[in-house]
Structure formats: C-alpha cells, structure tokens
Residue, then its C-alpha position, 0 to 999 in steps of 0.5 A: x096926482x100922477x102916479x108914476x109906476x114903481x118898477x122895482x116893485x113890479x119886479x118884485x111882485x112879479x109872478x113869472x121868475x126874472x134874473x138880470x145879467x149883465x153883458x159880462x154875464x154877470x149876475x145883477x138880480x133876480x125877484x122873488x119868483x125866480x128864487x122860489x122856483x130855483x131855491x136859491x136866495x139873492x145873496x147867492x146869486x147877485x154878483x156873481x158870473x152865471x154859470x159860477x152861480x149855476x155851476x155844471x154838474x162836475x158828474x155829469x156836465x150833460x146835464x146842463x146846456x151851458x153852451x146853449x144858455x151862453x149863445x142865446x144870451x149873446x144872441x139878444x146882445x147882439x141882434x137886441x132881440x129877444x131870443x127864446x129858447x124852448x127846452x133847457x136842461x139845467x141842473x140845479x145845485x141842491x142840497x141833499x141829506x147826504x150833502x150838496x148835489x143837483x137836481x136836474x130841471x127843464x127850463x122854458x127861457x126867454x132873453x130880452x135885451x134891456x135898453x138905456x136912453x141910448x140904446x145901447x144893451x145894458x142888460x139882459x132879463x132872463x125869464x124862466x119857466x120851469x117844465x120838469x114836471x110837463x117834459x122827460x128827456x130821453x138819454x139814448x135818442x136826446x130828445x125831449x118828450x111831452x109826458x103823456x100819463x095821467x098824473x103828467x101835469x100835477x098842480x104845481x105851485x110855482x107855476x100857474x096857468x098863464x105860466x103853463x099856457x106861455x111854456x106851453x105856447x113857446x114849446x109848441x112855436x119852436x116846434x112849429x118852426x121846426x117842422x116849417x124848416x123842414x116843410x121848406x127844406x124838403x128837396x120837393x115842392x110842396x103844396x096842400x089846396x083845398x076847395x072847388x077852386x083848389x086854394x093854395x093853404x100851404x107851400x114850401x120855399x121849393x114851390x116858390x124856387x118853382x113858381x117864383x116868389x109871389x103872392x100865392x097862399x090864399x088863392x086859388x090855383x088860377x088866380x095865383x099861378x093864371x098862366x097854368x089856364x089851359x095846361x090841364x093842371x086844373x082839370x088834373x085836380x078836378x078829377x082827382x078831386x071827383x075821383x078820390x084817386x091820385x095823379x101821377x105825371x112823369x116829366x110833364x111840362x108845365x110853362x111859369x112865370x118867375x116874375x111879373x113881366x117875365x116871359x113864359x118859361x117852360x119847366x118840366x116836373x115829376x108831380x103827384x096829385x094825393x087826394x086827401x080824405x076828410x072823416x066823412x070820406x070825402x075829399x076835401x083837397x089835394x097834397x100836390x108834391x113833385x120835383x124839377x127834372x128839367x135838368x134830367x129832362x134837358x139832358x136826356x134830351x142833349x143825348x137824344x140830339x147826341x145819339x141823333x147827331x151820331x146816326x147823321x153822322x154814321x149816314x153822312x159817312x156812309x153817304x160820303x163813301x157812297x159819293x167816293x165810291x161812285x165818282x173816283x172812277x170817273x174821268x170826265x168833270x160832267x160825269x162826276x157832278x151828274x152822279x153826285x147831283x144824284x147821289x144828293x138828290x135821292x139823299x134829300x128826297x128834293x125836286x132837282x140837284x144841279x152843279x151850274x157854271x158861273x160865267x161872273x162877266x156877263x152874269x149867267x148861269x150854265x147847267x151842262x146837266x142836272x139830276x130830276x125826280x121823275x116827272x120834274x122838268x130838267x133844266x140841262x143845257x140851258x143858260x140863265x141870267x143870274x139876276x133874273x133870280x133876285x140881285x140880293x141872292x146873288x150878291x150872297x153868293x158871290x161873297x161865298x154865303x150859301x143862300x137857304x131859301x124855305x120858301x122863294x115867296x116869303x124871302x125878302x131877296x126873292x119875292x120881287x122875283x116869283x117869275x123866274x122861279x115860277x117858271x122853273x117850278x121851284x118854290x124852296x132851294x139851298x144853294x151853295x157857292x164855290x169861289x176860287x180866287x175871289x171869284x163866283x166860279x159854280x154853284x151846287x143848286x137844290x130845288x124843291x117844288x114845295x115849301x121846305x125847312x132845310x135842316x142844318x144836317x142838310x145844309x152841312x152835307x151839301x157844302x162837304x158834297x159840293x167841296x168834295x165833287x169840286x176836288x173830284x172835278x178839278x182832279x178828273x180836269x186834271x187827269x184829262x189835260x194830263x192825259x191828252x195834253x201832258x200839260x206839264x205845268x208845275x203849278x197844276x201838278x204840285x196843286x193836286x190833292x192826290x199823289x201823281x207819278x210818270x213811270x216810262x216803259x221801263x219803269x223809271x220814274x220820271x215824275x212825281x208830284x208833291x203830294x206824293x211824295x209826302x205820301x210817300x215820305x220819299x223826297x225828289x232825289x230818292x225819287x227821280x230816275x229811280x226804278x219803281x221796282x227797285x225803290x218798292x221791292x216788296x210790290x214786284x211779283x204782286x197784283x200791282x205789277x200784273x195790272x201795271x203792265x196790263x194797262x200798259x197792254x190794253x190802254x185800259x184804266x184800272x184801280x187797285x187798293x193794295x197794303x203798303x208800309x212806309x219807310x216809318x215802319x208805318x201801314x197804310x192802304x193805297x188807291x192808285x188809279x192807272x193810266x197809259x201815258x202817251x209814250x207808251x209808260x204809265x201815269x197813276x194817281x194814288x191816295x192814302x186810304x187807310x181811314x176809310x178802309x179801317x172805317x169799312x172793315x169796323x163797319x162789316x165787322x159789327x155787322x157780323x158781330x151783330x147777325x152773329x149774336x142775333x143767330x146765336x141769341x136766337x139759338x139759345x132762346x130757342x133751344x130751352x123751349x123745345x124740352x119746356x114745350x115737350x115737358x108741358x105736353x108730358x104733364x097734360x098726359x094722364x097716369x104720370x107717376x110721381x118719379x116722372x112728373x118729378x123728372x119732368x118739372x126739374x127739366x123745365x126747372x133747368x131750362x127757365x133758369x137757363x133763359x134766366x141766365x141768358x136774359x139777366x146777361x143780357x141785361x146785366x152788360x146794358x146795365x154796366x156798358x151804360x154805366x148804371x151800376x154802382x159798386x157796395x164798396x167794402x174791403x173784401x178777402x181775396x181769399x173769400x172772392x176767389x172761395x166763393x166764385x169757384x164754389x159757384x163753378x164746382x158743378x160745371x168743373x165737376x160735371x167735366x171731370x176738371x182737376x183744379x189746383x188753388x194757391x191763395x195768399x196765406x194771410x188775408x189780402x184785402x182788396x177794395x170792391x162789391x164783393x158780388x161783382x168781384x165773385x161774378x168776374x171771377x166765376x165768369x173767368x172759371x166759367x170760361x175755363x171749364x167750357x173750353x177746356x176738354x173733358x178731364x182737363x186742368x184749370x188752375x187759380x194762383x194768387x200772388x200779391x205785391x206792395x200795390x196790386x193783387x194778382x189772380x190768374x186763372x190758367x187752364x190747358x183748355x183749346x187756346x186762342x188764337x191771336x186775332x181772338x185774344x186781342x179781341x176777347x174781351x169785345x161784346x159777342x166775341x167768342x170763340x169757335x163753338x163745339x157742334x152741340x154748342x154746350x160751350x157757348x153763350x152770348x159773348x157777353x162774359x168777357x165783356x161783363x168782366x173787362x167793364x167790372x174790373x175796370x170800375x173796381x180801378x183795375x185791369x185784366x188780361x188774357x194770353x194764349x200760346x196759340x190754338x190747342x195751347x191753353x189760355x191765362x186770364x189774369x186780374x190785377x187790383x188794387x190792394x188795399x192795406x188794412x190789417x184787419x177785415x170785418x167779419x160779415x158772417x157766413x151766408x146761410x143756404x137758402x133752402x126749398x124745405x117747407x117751415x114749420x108753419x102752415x101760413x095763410x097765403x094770397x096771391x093776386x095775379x092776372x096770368x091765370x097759369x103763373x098764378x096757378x103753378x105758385x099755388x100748386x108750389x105753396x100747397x104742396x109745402x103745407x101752406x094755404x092758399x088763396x088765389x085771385x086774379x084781379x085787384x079789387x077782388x084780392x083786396x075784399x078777399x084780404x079783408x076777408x081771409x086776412x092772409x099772413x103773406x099776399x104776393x102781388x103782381x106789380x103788373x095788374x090791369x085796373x090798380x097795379x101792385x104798388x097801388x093795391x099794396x098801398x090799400x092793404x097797409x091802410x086796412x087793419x085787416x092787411x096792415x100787419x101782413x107781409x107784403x112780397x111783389x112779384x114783377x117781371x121789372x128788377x131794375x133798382x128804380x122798380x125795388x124803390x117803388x115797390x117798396x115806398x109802396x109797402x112791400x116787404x120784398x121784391x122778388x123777380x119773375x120768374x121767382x126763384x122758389x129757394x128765396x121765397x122758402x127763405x122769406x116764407x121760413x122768417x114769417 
C-alpha cells in the first residue's frame, strides 16, 4: 500500500517555526512552532497583513526592520530564490501586568517562494529563528554582537540544536560574505599562497582585474600565472619564504596574459611580500598585496618624454639660433651650406654632412663641398650618379620623402647596391630633399661610417636645417644678382622672405619689396619717392644713420639690430643687413626680430637669475656655519662657565633654525610651483589670519624699532582657505616689509571688505621699488638691492611662495611703488565668504621648553653618534632617563629590556630602518604600549604616511625642534 505523505501534518509537527504569506503580504498560516516562539495564537495572525499582525513599536519604530522584512520578501517573489536574512530586529506585541507592549526579539530568517504546478509564486514560507538570547544589539554603533559571557547560551526550550546549529551557520555565512565583499572590494590586489610552491588559497576580485579571470586558486604560482617564469617573482617569494622578511617593490614590472592566447602585456605594480608566521615561527606562506600603478608609472613616464621633449626643444632653438647667427652674414650660397653642414655635423656627431645639387636630366649628384670628422674622406668637388646609390631611394626623394637609412646593407632599397656606398664609406645616411616646383633640386645628405638608429629629434632638425639654409641660400643668390646684376625682376624681389629697399645717394627710397612693406605696415604709395629720413624721423641722428653712411663710404657690409615702433604703436626689433648699391646709394635687407631677441634676453636673464641665487644660496649656507663652527670649538675648550656654554648653545641654536628656515623655503616653493600642496580649507577669521601672521613678525618689527598701525574690519570676515598658508602669505608680506624698510620706519596693515573680496594691504615707507623690479616681484629670486651685510636678504623665494598660495586659495596679489626711496604696498584680494558665523577652534596653546613633571624612561636609537648624543645630553638635562643605541638590533633587545616609555627612532637605520623596527617593537608586549616618535631628515606627507602606518606616534623632522618634543613628552 502506497503511503502518500500527509503535508499538513509535516507542517504542524514541525519543530522549526514556518508562517505562510501570501504575495499580498498576506498572512495565510503558521505551525505551531512558530506560535510558540512568538506567543501568539492562529486566530491572531491568519488573515491579516504582515505587519498589521506584527505592528511597529509606535515608541520605538527602530526596533523593528520593516523595510528589511518587506525587501527580502519581495526579493524571493521576484528572483524565486530564497532569500536569508541573517539578524532581525522584531519587536513583538506582549502583554505586560501594566497592559499590552513589545518585546524586542532577533530574528534568523529565511523566505523561500513556494510554487504551483505552473510555477508561478503562490506563496512565500517564512522560516524564523529566534536568537535573542545568542545576540545583543548595541544602539550607538547599530551593530550586532555575539555575547560573549558565561551564561550567553542558556537551554532554551523553543530552540534545539539543529535550530541553533542552522542560525548559527546563516549568521556566520552572512558574515562570511560580508568580509568576501570586502576582501574583493578592497582597491589592492590580494593574494595568500601557501607552500614550497607558493599555492594560490586566496585572491580577491582586483588580483583577477590584474592577472585575468582564469583558474588561478588551487595552484601554484608557476602553473597558475606560467608567464612570471623567469621574472623573479618566484625567487622573490623564495627568499621571503627562507627568510621571514618581507619584500617590498616599488613600481616593478610584471608582464600578464589577460586571456589565453593574449599577447604578453607589461604592468607595472607596487607590491608587498608579507611572510606569514605560523606558532612554530615558521613560515608557512606569503600575503602578497599591492596595487596598479601602471597609470602612475606611464605618466611619469609622458612627463620624463615631455621634460625630454622640452630640452630638445631648448637645444634645437639654441642650435637654430646658433645656425642664424652664423650664416646671416653670409653672402656666397656655398659659404652658407659649408657652415651650416658644420653646424649640423658637430650637432649630431656623424662622419660627413653634405648639401648636393641635383642635376634631375641627367640624373647626377654635385657636392661643391662638404663638412668631415677628422680623418674621413671628403667627397667636395665631385659628381655621382644617382642611381649608383639604389633607383628605389631615389625615387623617394624625387617624390619629396626623406629617405632614413640605419643601415645601407639591411634596407631593401640599398642592399643590392653596397659598391657605391662602400666606396664612399658610408654604412648609415639620413637624406633630406628639396623640391621646388616639382623638381629634385638638392639634398642635404648625412653620412655615418657605422650603423645608426636616427632618432626622430634628428631627423626633425635636419629638414628645419635643410628648409632653414635653403631660405639662406636662396636669399644670399638673391642678394648676390642684386648686388652685381641689379636684376630688377619683380617675381625675385617680391619672393623674398626678408624685407628689401633702394635708397639713392640722397636718401630716397626707390624701392621696396612686398615683404617690407608688410613689415613695415607702410604701403607703396607712402613709400616710394619718400625720404628715408623724413618717414623714419626717429631713426635720424642715430647709430643707423652713421653705419648707413659709413657704408656708403667704404662699400663695406654691416649689420645692425636696432628698436623700432610701427606705426601700430607696436615694438619691434629689426635686423637690417647693408649694402653699397651700384649707384653709389644703398640697398639693405631688413627682418623682423623680435622673437629671438626676447628669447636671448629670457635666456640671459634666467641664467643671471640662476648664478645670482646660486651665489646668494651659497652665501647664506654658508654664513650660519662660521659661528656654529666657532661655537663647536668654544665648547671643546675646558672651564667654560654655565653663562657661556649658555650663550654659546643659543647661537648655534639661532643659526640652525636659520639654515632651517632657508632650507624649508626651499623646499616649500618646489613643493607649491610643482603643485603638491593641497589646501585644509575651513573658513577663517581675517582678523585671526592678519592677528597671527603679525605676531609671528613682532620680533624683527620690534628688533627694528618699526611702528606699526592695524586697522581690521570690525565684525568677523570670513574667507575661505588653510589658515596656515594664508598666515604664511601674510608674514612673508610683513616680513618683507620690515627687512626693507629703515630702522624706526612704518608698516601699516589695513583691511578693507566689499560685497565679493576681502581686501588686506600692507603699506610700509621702506627704500621702494623700482619699476622694472615691481613687474617682476613676485618671480623666483627676484630681490631687491641687498644692504652690504646682506641682513635683508634671503633666497628670493618669499614673494614667489605668496603669488602661488594666493593663487591656489582663488585670489590675487599685487605690488606698487612710487619709486626708489617712496616705500611699497602689497595687497591681497580673496574671496569673501558669507557665513555668519565662524566655528571656534580654540586658541593654540605654547609649546613650551620646560621639563613635565615626569621623569620618563626614554630610548633613543640612532646611527649618527653626535646627534644621538647631543639629544640625550638635551633630555637628561630636563629630568629624563635616557638610553642610547646606535644600531636596530641593539635598540630592540635594549627595549625588551629596559621597557622604555618613549623610544625615538631614526627612520634612516643601516641594517632595519625605523619604520621596520617600529613595526617589531608594537608586536613585542614589552614596547606595545610605548610611544613611538620617528626622527628623519624626510618630511614630505608620503614619509608621515609611512612612518605612521608603520606605528609611530609622531613624526618629527631633523633637525628637531625641542619646544615639539617638551610638547609631546608633557602628554606621556
């Protein structure tokens, strides 16, 4: 007899609670099970909604996850998967001796879609465990925890084991993937392997963005990923594996394979190799994590080649200007190809550099002459036949293609033809065609006698050389015919690239070509049968006049540059080249050069700009260490007295925070014009900004007797900005100031506000400034005039550090000077911003030098014997004890020793540097609770980063600055 199963019955005996909803969120059953955990009966709950059943605490709608609940029901209506949801808060309705209330309760819940024979949904089963009593949810943080006392799992009679055991497994699987989510969310890839063979166990979803999604867990390193075979990576984490020490690689190239059959593709990644330790201290695998960088690195690579790109370009121009320099005085066409065939030749450091006529009719080559390393044949005088040198190659150059040849035996257009270029010795050329008018008419021809790659940069200047001499060739075969034919032809005259007049003996113009006139921004009419004098007034009684009529005199040619405005207002330089004419007046030829002549005097004045700061750098380094070095030999002395040694120790105290100062200047305007700093934006009190930055001036102001007058806005004024830079652009303003105005003189600072900017000036009645220094104030190492002691100076870098600041902080500033002796203003302008209130930060508290009242236990661990010694003897005076080593390993076993309450540690350690050792003392019970402060020479925000993943407390930077330490020491 068949047996068919009674499923309501099944239902009824179940032990795990079940409700039955409806896709309306109706209520159409629940066994017994469920009644008994939530104490309810069927009769309240069949037929009715959901949450009209199991109502909201109206006190306390938190209590309960509505929203949860509804989601995860329609989740299994939709998708027709189950959906589990793993904690619940669910308050209950009770009832209490004072009346009805709720009971707030955790559920473990699970909704699974029910089907009819068609499939569609009909209804979903709830199944419901409660865990109150295994969970407490904490309020402040909303998150749930596990209890963890003694009685946290009592024996609960509506939940059995198999019930704890499922909650338990559904809690712990939501957790699971919770950290899955974040292992493959993490920015980083992530790997753990583990063995001799280094196994993949885990990855996350940024290694297989890396490494391509293949079937990587499970095997080792080699077989999963087999194109890092000879890479290193394996031996990397073989010696990591020997070694217990990690790895660490800073944009190291790694080449993957995305997909099977994919080519090779090269990656460039920041990686770390961690060894992970079992409890026998052995190693037992390797957490391998890193990230990308092959954007970075590409892009660093794009500003190497644009920096590159830049100084070929800089050396092209000086070339180019070189080239001009040298064939403008030149009058015969072969003089001009011979010298710049030399200037190309030493350029490129080749065998020969040529310029051969093209006779296309009967197919040969002319050299008249050519340029030759020493001990190379010279190929001058002769004549070639083209096609001796490959018809293929020539056929390139006849169609206007330059023709680049690395090597004459390896290109298919010259192979066949060795003979020819054996004979001349040539095994490499670059040859570059002039066509004019359709026809091969010369071409510039660079030999070498070995092999060569021909860089782009080289080929780019030999056809602007080649275009450039051409246009020198053709002018100086024009200047010649004009000189000793007078061809009048008009077609030549107007062709003419450079500007060209006649002036008869009595200063008449006669002619001038197109060009000139142009240039001149003059037509025929105004022109022709005009005196030269009387339509260039300004140029009579000049140098002009007397070289125009000395060459009229002796026939000789001569070239002047002279300062000229057109009759736009605008001005220029011209270069006029002039000639005797037949007739006894003159002929010169004339060009706009204004571009090269600012590009020589940009030239000249950086490079004066730059010995200038290199002398005054110089100076002011050196300056500090004559009294540190003469304070340093006073303290070697015996029977100094304590006032002395007092004395003597403030002055090299002044003078290292003054190379400090110099040297933080320095690297503060690298940092700015580089555009590395970023802004703490907050809005800030003017009057708070302008307060501080004259407090941090008062000594120099005080030190020369300045009288200075305030006058701030009366209400607070906010501005937008880092509170820090806006003080420094303000101090360096006042500072300013003070240095350049006379003993006793008066700065004033005035604000003043509108609807939109607030306005700070700063007004002194100091020496002034000059015009032509004003419009330059604000350019690196521009300074003014020093004082003979130099007690004014600095690096030029002030004004410079201020323009860029306020520019980032969206504003302007200016200066202004009546002149030498007639003081100066500076003014601000920003932004104002229109907030009523401004939050109150707290005054800053002084640091101060005076010992706290602890005498703490301190270790210090530094490799430079001196600096390591002077600390102490600094610590020791203020009451503390003090430890010294001078190697790593010896400061940690002296940590587990001593147990210190502060160590100060070089980052800069020979065998473990700091950041290594800070990480073995946090892991040692001994040093785990000490404070960790790094004292290094490097301060940029990447190295605070570091130091303090590594587990430093503090970061402090070389040299230390002992007002900060007292500071940090006091809070221990």
């Amino acid at each position: 007899m068949t047996i068919r199963p009674d499923f309501a019955a099944l239902f009824a005996a179940s032990p795990y609670p079940y409700l039955l909803i409806d896709t309306d969120f109706i209520l159409i059953g629940a066994n017994p099970a469920y009644l008994r955990a939530t104490g309810r009966t069927a009769d309240d709950l069949v037929g009715k909604h959901i949450f009209d059943a199991f109502p909201a605490n109206p006190l306390d709608p938190d209590s309960t996850n509505l929203d949860e609940v509804r989601v995860s029901i329609e989740f299994a209506i939709s998708t027709r998967q189950p959906h589990t949801s793993a904690l619940l808060r669910y308050a209950i309705p009770v009832e209490t001796p004072d009346g009805p209330g709720f009971e707030e309760r955790y559920w473990s819940a699970v909704h699974s879609p029910v089907f009819d024979d068609d499939g569609k949904v009909i209804y979903v089963s709830q199944n419901a465990i409660d865990v109150t009593d295994l969970y407490r949810f904490d309020v402040a943080t909303r998150k749930y925890y596990l209890k963890q006392d003694a009685n946290a799992v009592p024996d609960i009679a509506q939940m059995n084991r198999p019930q704890m055991h499922e909650a338990m497994t559904r809690i712990l699987n939501a957790e699971r993937s919770g950290l899955q989510i974040l292992f493959d969310q993490a920015p980083g890839f992530i790997a753990v392997l583990t063995g001799k063979d280094h196994t993949f166990d885990t990855v996350n979803e940024a290694f297989y963005r890396l490494a391509g999604h293949r079937d990587i867990v499970g095997k080792p390193a080699l077989d999963a990923l087999p194109e890092l075979a000879g890479q290193g990576y394996k031996e990397l984490m073989d010696e990591v594996c020997r070694t217990g020490e990690p790895v660490v690689l800073r944009e190291r190239r790694i080449a993957l394979r995305r997909d099977a059959g994919d080519a090779l593709e090269d990656r460039y990644v920041d990686l770390l190799f961690q060894p992970i330790i079992g409890p026998d201290k052995r190693v037992s695998g390797i957490f391998a994590q890193g990230n990308d960088v092959t954007g970075a690195h590409r892009a660093n690579q794009a500003l190497s080649e644009k920096v590159q790109q830049l100084e070929e370009i800089r050396a092209n121009q000086t070339f180019q200007l070189a080239l001009a320099d040298r064939i403008r005085q030149l009058d015969n066409p072969e003089d001009v190809t011979a010298a710049a065939a030399e200037l190309l030749g030493r350029k490129l450091g080749v065998s020969r550099v040529l310029y051969a006529e093209v006779d296309d009719e009967r197919g040969t080559l002319f050299i008249h002459r050519d340029w030759t390393v020493e001990g190379f044949a010279s190929l001058a005088g002769q004549s070639k036949t083209m096609d001796d040198f490959g018809p293929a190659m020539i056929a390139d150059l006849r169609a206007g293609k330059a023709v680049i040849n690395g090597d004459v035996e390896q290109d298919r257009r010259t192979a066949g033809y060795l003979g020819a270029y054996e004979k001349i010795g040539v095994r490499a050329d670059l040859l570059v065609p002039l066509v004019k008018a359709g026809r091969l008419r010369c071409v510039l021809t660079i030999h070498s006698a070995t092999p060569r790659v021909w860089q782009e940069e080289e080929c780019r200047l030999a056809r602007e050389t080649a275009e450039r001499t051409w246009s020198a060739v053709e002018a100086a075969q024009a200047q010649s015919a004009l000189r000793t034919e007078r061809d009048q032809s008009q077609y030549i005259f107007d062709s003419m690239a450079e500007g060209f007049a006649i002036l008869d003996r009595d200063w008449t113009i006669l002619r001038m070509n197109a060009e000139g006139l142009r240039i001149t921004q003059l037509s025929a009419a105004q022109v022709i049968g005009r005196n030269h004098w009387d339509l260039f007034p300004e140029l009579k009684g000049t140098n002009t006049e007397t070289v125009y009529a000395r060459v009229i005199e002796t026939g000789k040619t001569e070239i002047i540059e002279i300062p000229h405005m057109l009759p736009d207002k605008t001005h220029i330089w011209s270069e006029i080249r002039t000639h005797r004419s037949l007739d006894g007046g003159i002929a010169f030829f004339f060009r706009d050069v204004t571009e090269r002549r600012r590009a020589q005097e940009q030239l000249e004045t950086a490079d004066r700009r730059k010995d200038e700061f290199l002398a005054m750098l110089a100076h002011e380094l050196r300056n500090p260490l004559a009294p540190i070095g003469a304070a340093a030999q006073l303290l070697q002395m015996a029977k100094l007295d304590e006032a002395r040694v007092r004395h003597t120790s403030q002055i090299i105290g002044r003078q290292v925070e003054h190379m400090t100062h110099l040297i933080n200047d320095l690297l503060d305007v690298s940092r700015v014009t580089r555009g590395l700093v970023t802004l703490d934006n907050a809005p800030q009190d003017v009057k708070q900004v302008v307060t501080e930055a004259v407090e941090q001036v008062t000594p120099l102001i005080q030190a020369r007797q300045h009288r200075l007058a305030l006058h701030l806005p009366p209400d607070t004024t906010l501005v937008m900005g880092d509170k820090k830079r806006l003080v420094q652009v303000l101090t360096n303003i006042l500072a300013n100031a003070a240095k350049y105005t006379n003993d006793g003189g008066n700065i004033t600072v005035r604000t003043h506000v509108d609807e939109a900017h607030v306005h700070v000036d700063v007004i002194d009645d100091g020496i002034g400034m000059a015009p032509e220094l004003a419009a330059h104030a604000f350019e690196l190492f521009s300074q003014a005039e020093r004082s003979s002691d130099r007690s004014a100076g600095g690096l030029g870098l002030g004004l410079a550090l201020v323009k860029n600041l306020t520019e980032l902080h969206r504003g302007t500033v200016a200066c202004r000077s009546e002149g030498m002796g007639h003081g100066s203003t500076f003014s601000v302008c920003l932004p104002r911003l229109h907030v009523q209130e401004c939050p109150d930060d707290g005054a800053h508290e002084a640091l101060s030098l005076t010992p706290g009242s602890r005498s703490l236990r301190v270790l210090i661990v530094d490799d430079n014997v001196d600096a390591a010694t002077m600390l102490a003897m600094l610590l020791e005076a203020s009451g503390h004890r003090v430890l010294v080593e001078h190697e790593a390993s010896a400061g940690l076993a002296r940590a587990q020793a001593q147990r210190p309450d502060v160590c100060l540690l070089d980052i800069g350690l020979p065998e473990m540097d700091g950041n290594k050792l800070a990480q073995r003392m946090r892991a040692l019970p001994e040093t785990a609770g000490a404070v960790l402060i790094a004292v290094t020479g490097y301060g940029q925000e990447g190295d605070r980063r570091r130091s303090l993943a590594a587990g430093f407390d503090h970061h402090l930077v070389k040299p230390l600055d002992p007002k900060q330490l007292f500071a940090i020491l006091d809070t221990v």
